[in-house]
Phi, psi and omega in degrees: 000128186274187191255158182277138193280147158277136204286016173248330171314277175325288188308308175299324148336307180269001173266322166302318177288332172284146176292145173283355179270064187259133178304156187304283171309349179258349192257328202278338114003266147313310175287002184243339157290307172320310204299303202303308162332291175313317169304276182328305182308294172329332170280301188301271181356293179315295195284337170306316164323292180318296217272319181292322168283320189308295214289296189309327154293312179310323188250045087298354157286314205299319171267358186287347167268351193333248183035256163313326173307303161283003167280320185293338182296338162318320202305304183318308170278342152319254188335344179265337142333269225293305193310324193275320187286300167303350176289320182281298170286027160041058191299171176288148164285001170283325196286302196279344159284347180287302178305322173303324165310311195301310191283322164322335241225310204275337173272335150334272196315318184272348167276332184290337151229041156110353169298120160225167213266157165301120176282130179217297178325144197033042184251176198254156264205094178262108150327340181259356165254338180258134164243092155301084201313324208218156154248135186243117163290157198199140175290117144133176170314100208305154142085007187260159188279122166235008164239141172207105229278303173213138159000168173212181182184138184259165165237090175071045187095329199247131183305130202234345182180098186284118170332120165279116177249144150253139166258133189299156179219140180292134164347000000 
């Protein structure tokens, strides 16, 4: 970045730039072109600057929770645990509307701020949304998801925990 000219500095500059055979009334011209120009680039620059912090501020609010967010998803899958574990020992029905309340409530609070869960089962196999643990042979089309080990999950778009998948392979 160069240092800033003082504006008398700035003008001989711009007179240094002009061809020296230019008539008297033509130069002083020129140098009011120079100047303007030089301004109009300086406006754009500025406002290009405006627009480039809006936006850089926009995605660090929009990421400043990542983190936490991905600290909370172990919960979520507890609970889809617990629920599945109460299923099996045939929990009271109360137990399982309660937990079902809870993980809906903690799932809520995370789409509203920006979560969503990676569609994966029976989907075609993206390295960018998808880890694949395994490949299993399975009647039907390589490379399609027939299993799905964990969850995977975006944030405003951007993955933040890629689905652990398994994939099919021909026979």
């Amino acid at each position: 970045m160069t240092a800033k000219k003082k504006p008398h500095e700035e003008l001989e500059a711009v007179k240094q730039e002009l061809p020296p055979d230019l008539p008297a009334g033509r130069q002083e011209r020129s140098e009011a072109e120079i100047l303007k120009d030089k301004y109009l680039r300086s406006l754009a620059d500025f406002d290009n600057y405006k627009k480039r912090m809006a936006l850089d501020k926009e995605q660090f609010v929009q990421f400043a929770n990542e983190s936490l967010i991905a600290e909370v998803l172990p919960i979520v899958d507890g609970f889809s645990r617990a629920m599945d574990a109460a299923n099996k020992v045939q929990a009271g029905e109360e137990m399982m509307k309660g937990l079902a309340l809870i993980k809906k409530q903690l799932e809520d609070v995370l789409k509203k701020h920006g979560l969503e869960e990676i569609e994966a089962l029976n989907k075609p196999y993206d390295p960018n949304l998808h880890e694949a643990i395994m490949q299993k042979e399975h009647d039907g089309p390589e490379g399609m998801i027939i299993e799905e080990a964990q969850k995977g999950y975006t944030l405003h778009g951007r993955v933040i925990r890629p689905s652990m998948v398994i994939v099919s392979k021909k026979k």
